[in-house]
N, C-alpha and C positions, 0 to 999 in steps of 0.2 A: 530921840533927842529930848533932854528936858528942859528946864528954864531955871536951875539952878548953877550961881556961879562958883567955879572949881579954884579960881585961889582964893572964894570965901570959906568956903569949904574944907579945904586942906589947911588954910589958918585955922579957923575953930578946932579939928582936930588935933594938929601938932602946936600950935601958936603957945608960945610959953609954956610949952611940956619938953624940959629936956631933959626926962627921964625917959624918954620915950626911943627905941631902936627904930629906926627906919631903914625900909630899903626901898628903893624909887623902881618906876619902871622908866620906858626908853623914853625919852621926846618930850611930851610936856608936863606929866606927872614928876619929872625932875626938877625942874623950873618953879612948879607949884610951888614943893616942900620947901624949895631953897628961897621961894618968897616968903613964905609961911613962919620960916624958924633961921633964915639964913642961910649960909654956905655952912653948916653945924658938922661939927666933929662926926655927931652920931645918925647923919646923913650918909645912907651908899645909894649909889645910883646904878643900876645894873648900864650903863652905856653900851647899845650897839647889841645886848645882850635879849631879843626880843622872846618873853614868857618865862624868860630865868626869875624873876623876882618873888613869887611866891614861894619856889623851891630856896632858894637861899635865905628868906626870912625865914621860912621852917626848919634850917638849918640853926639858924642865930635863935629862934625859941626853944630849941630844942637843948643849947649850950647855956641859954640865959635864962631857965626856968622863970627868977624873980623879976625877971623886967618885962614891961608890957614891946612887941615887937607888933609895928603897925607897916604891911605894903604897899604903896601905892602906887597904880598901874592904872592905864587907858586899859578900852575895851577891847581893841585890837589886841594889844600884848597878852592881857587876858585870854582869849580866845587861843593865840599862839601855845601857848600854856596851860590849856582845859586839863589837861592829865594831872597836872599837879593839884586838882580839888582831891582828886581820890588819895592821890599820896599822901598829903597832909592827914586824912583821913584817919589814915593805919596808923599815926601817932597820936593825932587829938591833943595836939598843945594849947591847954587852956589861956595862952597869953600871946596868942596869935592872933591879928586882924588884917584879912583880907579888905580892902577898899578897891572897886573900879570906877573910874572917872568915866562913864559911859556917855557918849557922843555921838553914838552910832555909826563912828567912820574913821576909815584909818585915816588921820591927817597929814600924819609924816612922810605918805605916799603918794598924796593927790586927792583924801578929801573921798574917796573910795565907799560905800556902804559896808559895814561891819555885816558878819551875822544878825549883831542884836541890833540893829538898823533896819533890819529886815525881819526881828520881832522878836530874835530866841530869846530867852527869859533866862541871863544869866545866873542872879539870884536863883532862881527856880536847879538849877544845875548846882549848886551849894546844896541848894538842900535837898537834892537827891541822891545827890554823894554822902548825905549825912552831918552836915554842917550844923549841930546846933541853934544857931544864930545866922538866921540869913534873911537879908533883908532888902529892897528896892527903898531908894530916899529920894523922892522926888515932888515932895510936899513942901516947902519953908515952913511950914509948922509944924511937921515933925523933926528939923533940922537939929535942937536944940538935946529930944529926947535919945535920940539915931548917934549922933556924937557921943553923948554918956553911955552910950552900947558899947561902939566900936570903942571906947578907951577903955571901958570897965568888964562887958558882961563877960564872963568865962567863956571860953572859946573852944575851937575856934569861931571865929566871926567872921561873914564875909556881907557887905555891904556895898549894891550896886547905885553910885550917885549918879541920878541923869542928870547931866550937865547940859547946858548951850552948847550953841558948835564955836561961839565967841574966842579966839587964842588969844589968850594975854603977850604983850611980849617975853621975850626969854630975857634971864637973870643972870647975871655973872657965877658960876660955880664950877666948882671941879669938874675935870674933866680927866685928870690923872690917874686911871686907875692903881697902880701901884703906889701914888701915894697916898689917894684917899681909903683904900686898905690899912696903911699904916699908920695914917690918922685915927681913923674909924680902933684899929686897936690899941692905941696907945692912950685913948680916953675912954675905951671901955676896961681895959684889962689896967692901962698903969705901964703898961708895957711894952717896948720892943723885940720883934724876934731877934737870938741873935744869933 
């Protein structure tokens, strides 16, 4: 666990970027974003969906070449989802960022010990899968330089923030999946399916 707080955090990162694609992971990485930038169009929230969020951001970077596509996920969800470092991999989307909110505990479940609670070096699995950019932020005075990474450096990027175990409370946001899909496309594309 670190001593950095997670909705200052995910504000600096997404906070008046709304060029920027997101996908949320389950629980409170959703809450973050949607304190951070709002209940925003170009908000998805994987709901219910635990380690889906990196593979569906790689999806959205892989269709949105020119837009920067930023994930943000607990370390638990992460962990769920360790296979998708490699699969991002095989494509190397330069405008992809991984972000984990690391707490070392599943909270959603009771608050539990994570893996990296119990020390694995997330980060370090980034960049053994080949991650260009991978990095632990768990300094406040690196926060400032760690942020201009994950929004700018060529990618992919993954970046694990240690966070407190502190839960802010939760924020009013979607919860519709079908219709925050058809939100999500008709402010990226202009468009509805029809």
């Amino acid at each position: 666990m670190g001593n950095l707080d997670r909705r200052d955090i995910v504000k600096r990162i997404l906070g008046g970027r709304d060029d920027i694609l997101v996908v949320t992971g389950l629980g409170g990485a959703g809450y973050d974003c949607t304190a951070a930038r709002g209940d925003h169009d170009l908000n998805f929230c994987m709901h219910g969906a635990m380690g889906g969020a990196p593979i569906v951001a790689l999806g959205m970077a892989l269709a949105q070449p020119s837009r920067r596509v930023i994930t943000v996920l607990g370390d638990g969800d992460m962990l769920m989802g360790i296979g998708s470092l490699a699969t991002i991999m095989t494509k190397k989307p330069d405008n992809l960022a991984v972000v984990v909110l690391d707490n070392g505990h599943y909270v959603e479940t009771g608050n539990q010990l994570t893996a990296s609670g119990y020390g694995v070096d997330l980060a370090g699995m980034a960049q053994a899968a080949g991650f260009p950019v991978a990095f632990d932020l768990a300094d406040p005075a690196d926060v400032d330089d760690k942020v201009r990474r994950i929004q700018e450096s060529p990618g992919p990027v993954f970046a694990c923030v240690k966070i407190t175990g502190d839960q802010p409370p939760t924020v009013p946001k979607t919860r519709d999946a079908s219709y925050m899909k058809l939100r999500f496309r008709k402010a990226l594309l202009g468009v509805l399916p029809t």
